[in-house]
N, CA and C atoms of all chains as a GROMACS GRO file, in nm:
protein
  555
    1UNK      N    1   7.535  10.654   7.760
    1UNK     CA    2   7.616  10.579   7.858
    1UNK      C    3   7.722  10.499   7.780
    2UNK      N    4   7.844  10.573   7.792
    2UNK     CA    5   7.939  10.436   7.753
    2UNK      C    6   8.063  10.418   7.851
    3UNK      N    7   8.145  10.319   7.822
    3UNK     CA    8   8.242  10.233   7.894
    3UNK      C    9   8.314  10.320   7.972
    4UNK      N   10   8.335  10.488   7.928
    4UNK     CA   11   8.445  10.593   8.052
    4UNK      C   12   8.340  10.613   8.098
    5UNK      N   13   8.207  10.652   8.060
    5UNK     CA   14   8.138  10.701   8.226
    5UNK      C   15   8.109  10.596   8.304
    6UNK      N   16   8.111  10.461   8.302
    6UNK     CA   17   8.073  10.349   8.414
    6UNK      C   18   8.193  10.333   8.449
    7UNK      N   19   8.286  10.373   8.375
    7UNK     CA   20   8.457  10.333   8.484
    7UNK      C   21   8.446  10.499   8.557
    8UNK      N   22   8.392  10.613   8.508
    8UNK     CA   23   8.375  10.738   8.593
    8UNK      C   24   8.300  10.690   8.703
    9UNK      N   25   8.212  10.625   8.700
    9UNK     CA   26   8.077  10.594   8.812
    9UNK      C   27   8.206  10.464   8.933
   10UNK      N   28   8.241  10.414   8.828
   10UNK     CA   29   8.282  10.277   8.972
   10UNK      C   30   8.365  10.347   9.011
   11UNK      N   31   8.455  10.468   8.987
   11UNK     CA   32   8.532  10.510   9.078
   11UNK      C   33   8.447  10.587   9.160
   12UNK      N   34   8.367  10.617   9.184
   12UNK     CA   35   8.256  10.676   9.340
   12UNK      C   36   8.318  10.575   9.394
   13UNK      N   37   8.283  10.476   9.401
   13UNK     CA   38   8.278  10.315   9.498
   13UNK      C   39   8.439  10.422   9.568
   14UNK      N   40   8.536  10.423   9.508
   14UNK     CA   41   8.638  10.419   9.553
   14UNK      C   42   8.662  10.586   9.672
   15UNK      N   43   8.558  10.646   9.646
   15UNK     CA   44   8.551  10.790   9.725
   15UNK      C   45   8.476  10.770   9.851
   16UNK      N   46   8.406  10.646   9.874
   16UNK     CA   47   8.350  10.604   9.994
   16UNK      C   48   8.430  10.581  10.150
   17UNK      N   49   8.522  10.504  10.122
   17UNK     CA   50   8.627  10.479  10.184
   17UNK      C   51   8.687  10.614  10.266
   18UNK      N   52   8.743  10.694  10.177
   18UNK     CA   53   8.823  10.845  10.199
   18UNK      C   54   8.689  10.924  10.264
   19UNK      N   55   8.594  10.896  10.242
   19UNK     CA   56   8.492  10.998  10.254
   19UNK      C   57   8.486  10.970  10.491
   20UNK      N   58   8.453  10.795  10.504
   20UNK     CA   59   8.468  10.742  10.620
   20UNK      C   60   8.570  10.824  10.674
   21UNK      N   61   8.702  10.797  10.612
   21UNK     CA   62   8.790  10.846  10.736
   21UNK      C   63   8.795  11.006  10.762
   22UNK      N   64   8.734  11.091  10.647
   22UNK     CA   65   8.749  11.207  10.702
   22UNK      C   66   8.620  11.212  10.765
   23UNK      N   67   8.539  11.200  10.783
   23UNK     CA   68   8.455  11.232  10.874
   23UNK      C   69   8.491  11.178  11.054
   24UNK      N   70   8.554  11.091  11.049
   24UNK     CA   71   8.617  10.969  11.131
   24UNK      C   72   8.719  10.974  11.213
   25UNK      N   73   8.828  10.994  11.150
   25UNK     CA   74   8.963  10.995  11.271
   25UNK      C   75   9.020  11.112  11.260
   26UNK      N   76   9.124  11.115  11.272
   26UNK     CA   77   9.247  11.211  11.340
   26UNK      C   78   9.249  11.337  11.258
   27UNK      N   79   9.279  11.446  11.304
   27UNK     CA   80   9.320  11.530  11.138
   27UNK      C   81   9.405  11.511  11.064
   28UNK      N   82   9.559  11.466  11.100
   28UNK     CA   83   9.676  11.387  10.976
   28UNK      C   84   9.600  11.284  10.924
   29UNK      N   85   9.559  11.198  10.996
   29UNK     CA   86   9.477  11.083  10.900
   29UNK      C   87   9.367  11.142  10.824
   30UNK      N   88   9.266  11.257  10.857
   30UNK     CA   89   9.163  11.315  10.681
   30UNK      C   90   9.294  11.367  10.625
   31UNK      N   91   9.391  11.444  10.629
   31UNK     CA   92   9.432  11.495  10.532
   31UNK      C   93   9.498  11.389  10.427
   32UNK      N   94   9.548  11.291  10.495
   32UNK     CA   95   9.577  11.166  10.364
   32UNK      C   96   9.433  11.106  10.343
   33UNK      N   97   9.361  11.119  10.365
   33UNK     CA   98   9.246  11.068  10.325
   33UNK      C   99   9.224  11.175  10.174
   34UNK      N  100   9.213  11.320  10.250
   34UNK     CA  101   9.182  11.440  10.170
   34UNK      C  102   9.254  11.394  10.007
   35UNK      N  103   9.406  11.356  10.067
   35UNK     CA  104   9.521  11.334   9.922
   35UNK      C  105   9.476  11.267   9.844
   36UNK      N  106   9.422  11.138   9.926
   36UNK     CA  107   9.376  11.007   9.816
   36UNK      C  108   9.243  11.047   9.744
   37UNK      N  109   9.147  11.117   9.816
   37UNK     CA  110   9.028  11.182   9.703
   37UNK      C  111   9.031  11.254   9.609
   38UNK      N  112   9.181  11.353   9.641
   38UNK     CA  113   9.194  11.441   9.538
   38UNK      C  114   9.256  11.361   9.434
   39UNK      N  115   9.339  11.250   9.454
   39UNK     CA  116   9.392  11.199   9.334
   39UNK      C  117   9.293  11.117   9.253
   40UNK      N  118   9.233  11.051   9.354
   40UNK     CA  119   9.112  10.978   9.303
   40UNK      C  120   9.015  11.067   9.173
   41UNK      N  121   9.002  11.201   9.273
   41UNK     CA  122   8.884  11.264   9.162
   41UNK      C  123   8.937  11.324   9.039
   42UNK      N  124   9.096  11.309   9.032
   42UNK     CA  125   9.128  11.401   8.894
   42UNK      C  126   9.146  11.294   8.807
   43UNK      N  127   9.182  11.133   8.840
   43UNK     CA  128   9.125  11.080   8.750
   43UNK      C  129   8.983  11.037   8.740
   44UNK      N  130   8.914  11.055   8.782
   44UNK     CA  131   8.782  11.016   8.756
   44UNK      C  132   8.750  11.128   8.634
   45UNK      N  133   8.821  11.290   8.676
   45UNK     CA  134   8.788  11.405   8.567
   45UNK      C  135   8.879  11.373   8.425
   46UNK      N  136   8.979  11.234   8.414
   46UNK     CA  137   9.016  11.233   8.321
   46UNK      C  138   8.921  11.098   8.228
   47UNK      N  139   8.872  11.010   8.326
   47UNK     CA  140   8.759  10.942   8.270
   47UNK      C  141   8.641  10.983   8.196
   48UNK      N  142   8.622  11.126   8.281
   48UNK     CA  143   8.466  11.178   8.257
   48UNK      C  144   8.529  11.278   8.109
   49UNK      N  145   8.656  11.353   8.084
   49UNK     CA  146   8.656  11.429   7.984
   49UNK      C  147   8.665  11.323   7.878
   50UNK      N  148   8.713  11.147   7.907
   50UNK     CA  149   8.661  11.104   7.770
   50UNK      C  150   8.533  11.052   7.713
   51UNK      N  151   8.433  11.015   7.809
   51UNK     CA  152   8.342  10.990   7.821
   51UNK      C  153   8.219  11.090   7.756
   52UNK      N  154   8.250  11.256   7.806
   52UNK     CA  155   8.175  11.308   7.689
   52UNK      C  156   8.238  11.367   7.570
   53UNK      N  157   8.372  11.323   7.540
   53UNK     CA  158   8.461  11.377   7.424
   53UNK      C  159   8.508  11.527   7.428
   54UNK      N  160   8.498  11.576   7.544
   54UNK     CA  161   8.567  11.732   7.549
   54UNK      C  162   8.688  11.736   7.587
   55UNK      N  163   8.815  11.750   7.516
   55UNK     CA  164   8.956  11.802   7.493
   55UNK      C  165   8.914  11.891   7.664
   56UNK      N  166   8.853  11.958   7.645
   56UNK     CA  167   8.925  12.105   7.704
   56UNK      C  168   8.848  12.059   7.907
   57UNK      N  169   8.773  11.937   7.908
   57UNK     CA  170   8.794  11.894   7.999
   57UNK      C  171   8.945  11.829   8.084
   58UNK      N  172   8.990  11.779   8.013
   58UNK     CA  173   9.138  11.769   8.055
   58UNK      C  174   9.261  11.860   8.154
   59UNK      N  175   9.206  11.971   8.062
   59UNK     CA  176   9.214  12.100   8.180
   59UNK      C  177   9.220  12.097   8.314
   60UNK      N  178   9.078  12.048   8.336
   60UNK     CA  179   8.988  12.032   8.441
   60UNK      C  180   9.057  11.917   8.582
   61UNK      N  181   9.139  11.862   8.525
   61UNK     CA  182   9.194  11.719   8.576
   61UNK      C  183   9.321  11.793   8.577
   62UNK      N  184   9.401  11.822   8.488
   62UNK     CA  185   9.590  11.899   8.528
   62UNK      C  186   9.516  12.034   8.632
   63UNK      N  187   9.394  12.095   8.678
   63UNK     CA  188   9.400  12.225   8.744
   63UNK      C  189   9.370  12.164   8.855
   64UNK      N  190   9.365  12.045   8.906
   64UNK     CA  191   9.267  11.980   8.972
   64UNK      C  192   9.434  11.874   9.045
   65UNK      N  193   9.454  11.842   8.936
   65UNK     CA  194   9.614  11.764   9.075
   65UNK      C  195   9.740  11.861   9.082
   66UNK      N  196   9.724  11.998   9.028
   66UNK     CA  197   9.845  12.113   9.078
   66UNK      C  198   9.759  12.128   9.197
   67UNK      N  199   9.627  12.181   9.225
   67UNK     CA  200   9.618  12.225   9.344
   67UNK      C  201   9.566  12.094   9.462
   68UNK      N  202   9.548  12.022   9.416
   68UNK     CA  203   9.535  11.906   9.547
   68UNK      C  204   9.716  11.922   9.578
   69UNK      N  205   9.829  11.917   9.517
   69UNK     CA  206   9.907  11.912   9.566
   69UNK      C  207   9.987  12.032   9.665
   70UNK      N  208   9.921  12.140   9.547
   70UNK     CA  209   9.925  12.267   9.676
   70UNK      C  210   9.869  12.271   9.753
   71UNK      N  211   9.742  12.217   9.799
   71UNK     CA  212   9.655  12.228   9.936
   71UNK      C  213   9.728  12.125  10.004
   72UNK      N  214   9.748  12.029   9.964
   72UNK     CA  215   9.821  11.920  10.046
   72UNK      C  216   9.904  11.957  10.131
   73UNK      N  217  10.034  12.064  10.050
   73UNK     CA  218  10.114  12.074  10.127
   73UNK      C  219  10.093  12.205  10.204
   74UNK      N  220   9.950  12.274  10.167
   74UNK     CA  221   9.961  12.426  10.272
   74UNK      C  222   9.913  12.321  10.401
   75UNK      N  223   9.780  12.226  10.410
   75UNK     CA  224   9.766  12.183  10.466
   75UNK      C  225   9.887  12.130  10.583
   76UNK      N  226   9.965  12.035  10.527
   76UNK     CA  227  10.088  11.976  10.602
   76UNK      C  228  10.130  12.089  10.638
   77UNK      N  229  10.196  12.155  10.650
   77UNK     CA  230  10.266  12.299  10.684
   77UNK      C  231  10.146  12.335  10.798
   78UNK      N  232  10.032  12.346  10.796
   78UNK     CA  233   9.968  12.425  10.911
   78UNK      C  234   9.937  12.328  10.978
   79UNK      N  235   9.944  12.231  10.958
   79UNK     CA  236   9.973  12.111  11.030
   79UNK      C  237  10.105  12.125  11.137
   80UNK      N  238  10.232  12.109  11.069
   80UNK     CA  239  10.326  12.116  11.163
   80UNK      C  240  10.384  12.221  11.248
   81UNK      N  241  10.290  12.357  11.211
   81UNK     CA  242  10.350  12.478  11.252
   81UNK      C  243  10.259  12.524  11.351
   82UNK      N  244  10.096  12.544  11.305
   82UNK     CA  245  10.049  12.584  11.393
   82UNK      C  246   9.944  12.434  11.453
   83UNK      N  247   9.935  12.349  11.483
   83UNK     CA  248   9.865  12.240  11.543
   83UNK      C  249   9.972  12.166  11.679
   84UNK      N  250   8.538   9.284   6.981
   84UNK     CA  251   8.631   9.384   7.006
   84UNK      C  252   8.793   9.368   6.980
   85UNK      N  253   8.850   9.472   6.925
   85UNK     CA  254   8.957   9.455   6.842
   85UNK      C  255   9.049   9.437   7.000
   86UNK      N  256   9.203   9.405   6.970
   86UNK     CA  257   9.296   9.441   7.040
   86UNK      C  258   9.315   9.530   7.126
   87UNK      N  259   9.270   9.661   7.126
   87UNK     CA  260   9.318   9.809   7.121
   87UNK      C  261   9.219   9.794   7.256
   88UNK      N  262   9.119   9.776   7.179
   88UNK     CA  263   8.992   9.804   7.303
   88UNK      C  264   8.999   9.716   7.433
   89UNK      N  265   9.029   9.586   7.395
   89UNK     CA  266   9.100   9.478   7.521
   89UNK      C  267   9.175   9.600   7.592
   90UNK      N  268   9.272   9.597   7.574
   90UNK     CA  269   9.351   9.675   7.575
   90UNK      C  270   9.347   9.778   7.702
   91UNK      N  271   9.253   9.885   7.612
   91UNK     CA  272   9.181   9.992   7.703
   91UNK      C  273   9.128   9.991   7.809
   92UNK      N  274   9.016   9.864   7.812
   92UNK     CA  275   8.912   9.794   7.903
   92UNK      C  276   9.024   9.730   8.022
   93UNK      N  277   9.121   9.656   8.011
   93UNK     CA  278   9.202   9.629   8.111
   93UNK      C  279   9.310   9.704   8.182
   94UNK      N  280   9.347   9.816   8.104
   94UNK     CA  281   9.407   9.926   8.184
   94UNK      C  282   9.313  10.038   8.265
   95UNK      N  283   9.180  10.021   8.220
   95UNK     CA  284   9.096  10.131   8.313
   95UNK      C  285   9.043  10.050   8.410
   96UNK      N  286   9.050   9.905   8.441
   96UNK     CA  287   9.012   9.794   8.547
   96UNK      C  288   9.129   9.800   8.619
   97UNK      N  289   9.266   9.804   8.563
   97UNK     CA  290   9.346   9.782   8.654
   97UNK      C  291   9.346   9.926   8.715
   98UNK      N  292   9.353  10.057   8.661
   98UNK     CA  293   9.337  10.158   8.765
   98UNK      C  294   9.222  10.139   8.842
   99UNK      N  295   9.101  10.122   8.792
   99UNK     CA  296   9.004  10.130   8.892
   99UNK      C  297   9.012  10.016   9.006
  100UNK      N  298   9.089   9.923   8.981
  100UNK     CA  299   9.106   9.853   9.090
  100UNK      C  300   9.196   9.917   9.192
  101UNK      N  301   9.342   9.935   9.134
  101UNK     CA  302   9.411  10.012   9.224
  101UNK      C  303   9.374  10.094   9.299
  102UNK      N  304   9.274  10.193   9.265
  102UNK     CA  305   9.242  10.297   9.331
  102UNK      C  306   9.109  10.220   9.444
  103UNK      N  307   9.050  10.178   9.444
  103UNK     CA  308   8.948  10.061   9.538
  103UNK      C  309   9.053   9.989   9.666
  104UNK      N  310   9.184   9.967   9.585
  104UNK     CA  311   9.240   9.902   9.725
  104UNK      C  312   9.311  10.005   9.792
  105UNK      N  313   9.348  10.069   9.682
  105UNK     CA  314   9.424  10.198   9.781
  105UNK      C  315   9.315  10.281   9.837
  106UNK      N  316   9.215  10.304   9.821
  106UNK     CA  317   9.079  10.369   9.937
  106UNK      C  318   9.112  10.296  10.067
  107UNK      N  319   9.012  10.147   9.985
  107UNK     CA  320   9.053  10.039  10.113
  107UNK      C  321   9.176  10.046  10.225
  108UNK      N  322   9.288  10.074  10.158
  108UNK     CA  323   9.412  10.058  10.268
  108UNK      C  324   9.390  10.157  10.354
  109UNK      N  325   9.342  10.328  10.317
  109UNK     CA  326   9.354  10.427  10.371
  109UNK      C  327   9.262  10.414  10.489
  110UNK      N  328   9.100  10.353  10.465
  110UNK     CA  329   9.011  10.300  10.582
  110UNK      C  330   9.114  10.240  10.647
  111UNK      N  331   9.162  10.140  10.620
  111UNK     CA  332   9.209  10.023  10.712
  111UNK      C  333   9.343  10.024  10.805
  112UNK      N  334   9.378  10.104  10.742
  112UNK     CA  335   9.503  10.148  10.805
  112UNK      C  336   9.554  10.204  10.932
  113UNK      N  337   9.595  10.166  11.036
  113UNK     CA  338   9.631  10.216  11.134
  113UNK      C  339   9.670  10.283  11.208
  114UNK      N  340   9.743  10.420  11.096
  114UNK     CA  341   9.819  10.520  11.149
  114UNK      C  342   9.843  10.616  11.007
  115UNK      N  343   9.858  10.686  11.044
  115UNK     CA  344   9.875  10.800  10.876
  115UNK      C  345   9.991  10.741  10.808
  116UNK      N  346  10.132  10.709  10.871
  116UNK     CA  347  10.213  10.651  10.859
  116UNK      C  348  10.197  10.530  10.709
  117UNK      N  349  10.161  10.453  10.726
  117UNK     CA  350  10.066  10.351  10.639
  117UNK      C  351   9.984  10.350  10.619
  118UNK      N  352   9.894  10.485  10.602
  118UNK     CA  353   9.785  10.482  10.522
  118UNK      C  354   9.876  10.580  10.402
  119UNK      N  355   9.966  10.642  10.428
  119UNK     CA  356  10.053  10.752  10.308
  119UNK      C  357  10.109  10.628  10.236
  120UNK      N  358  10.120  10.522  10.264
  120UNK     CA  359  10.167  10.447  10.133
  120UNK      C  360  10.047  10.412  10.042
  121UNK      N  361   9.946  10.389  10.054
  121UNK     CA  362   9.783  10.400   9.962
  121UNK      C  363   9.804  10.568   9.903
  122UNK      N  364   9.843  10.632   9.903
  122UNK     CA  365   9.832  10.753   9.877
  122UNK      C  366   9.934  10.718   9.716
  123UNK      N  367  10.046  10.647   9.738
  123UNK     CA  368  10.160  10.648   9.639
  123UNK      C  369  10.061  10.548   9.519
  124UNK      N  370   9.980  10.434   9.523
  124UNK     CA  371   9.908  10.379   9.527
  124UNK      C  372   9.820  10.435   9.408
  125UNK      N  373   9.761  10.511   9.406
  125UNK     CA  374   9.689  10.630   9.314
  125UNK      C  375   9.805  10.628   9.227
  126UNK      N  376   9.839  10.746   9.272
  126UNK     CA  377   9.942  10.882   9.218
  126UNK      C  378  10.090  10.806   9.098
  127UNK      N  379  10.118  10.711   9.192
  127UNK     CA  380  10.211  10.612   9.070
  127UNK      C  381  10.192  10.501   9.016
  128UNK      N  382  10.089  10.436   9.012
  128UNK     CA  383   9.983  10.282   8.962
  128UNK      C  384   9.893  10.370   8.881
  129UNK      N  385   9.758  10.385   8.938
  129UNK     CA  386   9.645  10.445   8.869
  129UNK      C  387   9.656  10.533   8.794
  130UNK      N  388   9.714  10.641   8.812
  130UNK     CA  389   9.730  10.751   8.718
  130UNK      C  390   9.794  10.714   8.614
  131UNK      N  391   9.917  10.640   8.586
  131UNK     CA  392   9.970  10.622   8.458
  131UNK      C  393   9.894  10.497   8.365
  132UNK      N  394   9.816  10.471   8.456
  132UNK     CA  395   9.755  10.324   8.355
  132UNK      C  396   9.622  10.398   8.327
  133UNK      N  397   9.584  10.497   8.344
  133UNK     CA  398   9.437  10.591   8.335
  133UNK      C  399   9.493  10.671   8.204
  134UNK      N  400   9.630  10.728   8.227
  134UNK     CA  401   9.632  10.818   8.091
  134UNK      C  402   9.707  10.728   7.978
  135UNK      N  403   9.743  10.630   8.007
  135UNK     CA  404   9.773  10.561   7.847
  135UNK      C  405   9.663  10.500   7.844
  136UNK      N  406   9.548  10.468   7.914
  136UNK     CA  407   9.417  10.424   7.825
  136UNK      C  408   9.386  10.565   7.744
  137UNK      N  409   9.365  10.656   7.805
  137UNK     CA  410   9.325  10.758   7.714
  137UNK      C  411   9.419  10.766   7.600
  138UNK      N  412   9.528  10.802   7.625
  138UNK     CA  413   9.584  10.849   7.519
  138UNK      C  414   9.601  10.684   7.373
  139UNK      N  415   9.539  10.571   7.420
  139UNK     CA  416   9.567  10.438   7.304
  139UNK      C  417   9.391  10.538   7.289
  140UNK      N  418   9.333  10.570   7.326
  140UNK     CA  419   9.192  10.561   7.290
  140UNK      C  420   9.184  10.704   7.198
  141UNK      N  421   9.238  10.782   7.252
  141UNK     CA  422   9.251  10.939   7.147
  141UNK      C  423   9.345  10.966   7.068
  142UNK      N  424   9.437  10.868   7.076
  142UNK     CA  425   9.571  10.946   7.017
  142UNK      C  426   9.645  11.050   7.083
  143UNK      N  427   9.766  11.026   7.049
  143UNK     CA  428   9.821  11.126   7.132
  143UNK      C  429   9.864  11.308   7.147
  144UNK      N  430   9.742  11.319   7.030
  144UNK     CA  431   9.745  11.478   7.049
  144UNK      C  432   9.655  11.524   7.017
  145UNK      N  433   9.559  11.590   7.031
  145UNK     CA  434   9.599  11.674   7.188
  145UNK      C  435   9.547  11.613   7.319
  146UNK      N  436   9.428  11.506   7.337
  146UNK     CA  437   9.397  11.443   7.474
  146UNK      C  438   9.488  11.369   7.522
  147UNK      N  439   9.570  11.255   7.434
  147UNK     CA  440   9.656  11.176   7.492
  147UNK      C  441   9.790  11.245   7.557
  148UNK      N  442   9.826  11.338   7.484
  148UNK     CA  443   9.925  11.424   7.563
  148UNK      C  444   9.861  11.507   7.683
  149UNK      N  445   9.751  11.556   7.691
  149UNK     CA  446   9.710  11.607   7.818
  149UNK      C  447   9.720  11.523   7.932
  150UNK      N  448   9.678  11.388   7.901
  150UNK     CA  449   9.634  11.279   7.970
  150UNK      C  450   9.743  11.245   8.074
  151UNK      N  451   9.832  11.232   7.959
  151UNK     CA  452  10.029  11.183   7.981
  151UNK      C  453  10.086  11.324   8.087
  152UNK      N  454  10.050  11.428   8.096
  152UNK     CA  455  10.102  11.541   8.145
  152UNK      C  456  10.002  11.477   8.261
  153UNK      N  457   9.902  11.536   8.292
  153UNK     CA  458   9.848  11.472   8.414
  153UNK      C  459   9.916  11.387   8.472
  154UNK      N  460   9.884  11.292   8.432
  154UNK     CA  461   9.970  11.147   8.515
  154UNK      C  462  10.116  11.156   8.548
  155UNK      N  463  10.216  11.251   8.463
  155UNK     CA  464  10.338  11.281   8.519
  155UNK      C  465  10.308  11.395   8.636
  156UNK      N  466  10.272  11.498   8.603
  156UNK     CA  467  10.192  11.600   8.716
  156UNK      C  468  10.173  11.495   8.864
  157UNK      N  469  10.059  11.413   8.871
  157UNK     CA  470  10.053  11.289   8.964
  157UNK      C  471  10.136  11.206   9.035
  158UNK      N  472  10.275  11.193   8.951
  158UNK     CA  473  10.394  11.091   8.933
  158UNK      C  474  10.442  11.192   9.003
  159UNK      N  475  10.502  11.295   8.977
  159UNK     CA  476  10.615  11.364   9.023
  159UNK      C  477  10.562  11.415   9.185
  160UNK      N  478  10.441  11.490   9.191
  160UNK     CA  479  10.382  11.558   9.298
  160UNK      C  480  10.354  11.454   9.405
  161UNK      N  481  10.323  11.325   9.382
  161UNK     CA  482  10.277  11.263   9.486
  161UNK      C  483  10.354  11.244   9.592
  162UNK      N  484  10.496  11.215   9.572
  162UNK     CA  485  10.576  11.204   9.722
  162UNK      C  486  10.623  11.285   9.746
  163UNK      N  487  10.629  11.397   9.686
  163UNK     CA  488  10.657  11.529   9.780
  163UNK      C  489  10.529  11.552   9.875
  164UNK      N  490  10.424  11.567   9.842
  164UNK     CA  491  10.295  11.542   9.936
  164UNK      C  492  10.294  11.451  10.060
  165UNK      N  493  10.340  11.343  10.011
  165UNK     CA  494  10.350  11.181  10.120
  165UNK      C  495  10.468  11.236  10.164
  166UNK      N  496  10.570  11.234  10.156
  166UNK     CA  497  10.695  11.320  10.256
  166UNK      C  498  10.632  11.449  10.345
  167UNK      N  499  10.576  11.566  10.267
  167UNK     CA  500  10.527  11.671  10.359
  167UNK      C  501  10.473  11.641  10.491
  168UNK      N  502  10.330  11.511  10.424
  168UNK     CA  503  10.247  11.472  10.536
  168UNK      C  504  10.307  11.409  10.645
  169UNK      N  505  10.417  11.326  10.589
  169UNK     CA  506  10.491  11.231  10.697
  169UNK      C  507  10.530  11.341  10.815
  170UNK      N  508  10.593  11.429  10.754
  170UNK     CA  509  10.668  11.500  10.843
  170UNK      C  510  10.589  11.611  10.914
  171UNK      N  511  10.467  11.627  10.848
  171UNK     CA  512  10.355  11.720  10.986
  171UNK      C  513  10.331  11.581  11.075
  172UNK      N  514  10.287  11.447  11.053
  172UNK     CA  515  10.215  11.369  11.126
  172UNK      C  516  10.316  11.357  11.252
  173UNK      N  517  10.484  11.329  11.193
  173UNK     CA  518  10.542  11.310  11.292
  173UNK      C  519  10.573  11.394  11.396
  174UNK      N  520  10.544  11.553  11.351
  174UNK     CA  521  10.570  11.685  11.412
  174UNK      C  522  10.419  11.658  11.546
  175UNK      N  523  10.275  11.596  11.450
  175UNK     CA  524  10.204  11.594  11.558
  175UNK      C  525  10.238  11.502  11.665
  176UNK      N  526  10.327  11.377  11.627
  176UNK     CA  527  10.319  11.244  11.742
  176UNK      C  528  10.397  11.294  11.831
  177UNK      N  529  10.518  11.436  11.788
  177UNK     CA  530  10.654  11.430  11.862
  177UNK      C  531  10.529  11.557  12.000
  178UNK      N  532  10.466  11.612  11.945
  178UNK     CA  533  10.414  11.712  12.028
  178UNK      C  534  10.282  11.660  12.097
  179UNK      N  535  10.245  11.506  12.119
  179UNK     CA  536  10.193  11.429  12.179
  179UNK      C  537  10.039  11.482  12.162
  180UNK      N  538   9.970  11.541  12.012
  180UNK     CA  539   9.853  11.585  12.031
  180UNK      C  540   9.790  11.476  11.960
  181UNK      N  541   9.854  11.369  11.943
  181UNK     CA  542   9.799  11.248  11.888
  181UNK      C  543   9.891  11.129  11.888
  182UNK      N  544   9.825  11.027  11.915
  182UNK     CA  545   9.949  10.903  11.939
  182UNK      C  546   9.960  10.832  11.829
  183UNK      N  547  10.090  10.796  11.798
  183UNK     CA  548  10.126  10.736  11.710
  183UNK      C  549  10.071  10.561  11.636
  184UNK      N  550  10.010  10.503  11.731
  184UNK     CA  551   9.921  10.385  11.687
  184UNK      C  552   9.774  10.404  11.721
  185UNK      N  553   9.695  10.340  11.682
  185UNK     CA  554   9.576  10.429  11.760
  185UNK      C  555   9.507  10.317  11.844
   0.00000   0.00000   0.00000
């Protein structure tokens, strides 16, 4: 246990929140919910690749906010086209 | 603890805080409208103060430069996302399948 995995762990606290509203309100409101978890969790994957010292976790975190941003926006798009 | 590590320890508090209030705003928020500003919140606060802790803590090659690419990745992508969304949410308010305050 050291200092990046308990800053990996207190960011859960922060996935609680996002987690409420998608279960919760509107569908435009989960999908910004959806945004803020995905950003949330790719840094948490940049906390956690220092925490156990793997380089090639890093990866894991740049493959991780290209496609939250592509789902984001297929999302928005089937949002405004077919909803 | 030296400088460096201060240092470290207060830039991964200040993201992890950021990202706690920007959750918070997204609960609390009233309309997608202003909950997409918690979204910017992350993506241009947290993320860049997350990868220069890494990269003062690894150096900057090869994690600290991954780190730094991420967080621009984050920087650049986030308001094209928060614009997209704006403009489905408003596509839903204009086609009345959801009201605009709640």
């Amino acid at each position: 246990m050291n200092g990046w995995l308990l800053a990996a762990i207190a960011l859960l606290v922060a996935l609680v929140p996002c987690a409420i509203v998608l279960f919760r309100d509107r569908p435009v409101d989960r999908l910004v919910a959806l945004e803020s978890a995905g950003a949330i969790e790719t840094l948490q994957l940049l906390l956690l690749a220092e925490a156990f010292h793997r380089p090639v976790f890093f990866d894991l975190a740049l493959t991780l906010a290209l496609l939250s941003f592509t789902g984001g926006l297929v999302f928005a798009r089937f949002f405004e086209r077919w909803l | 603890m030296n400088a460096l590590a201060v240092a470290i320890t207060a830039l991964v508090a200040l993201a992890i805080a950021a990202c706690v209030v920007a959750s918070l705003g997204v609960l609390l928020m009233r309309n997608a409208y202003a909950r997409l500003h918690y979204v910017g919140l992350v993506t241009a606060v947290a993320a860049p103060l997350c990868a220069i802790a890494v990269a003062l803590a690894e150096g900057l090659w090869p994690a600290g430069a991954k780190a730094l690419l991420v967080a621009a990745v984050m920087v650049v992508t986030g308001p094209v996302v928060t614009h997209a969304t704006a403009r489905a949410a408003r596509s839903q308010f204009e086609n009345g399948s959801t009201r605009a305050e709640s």
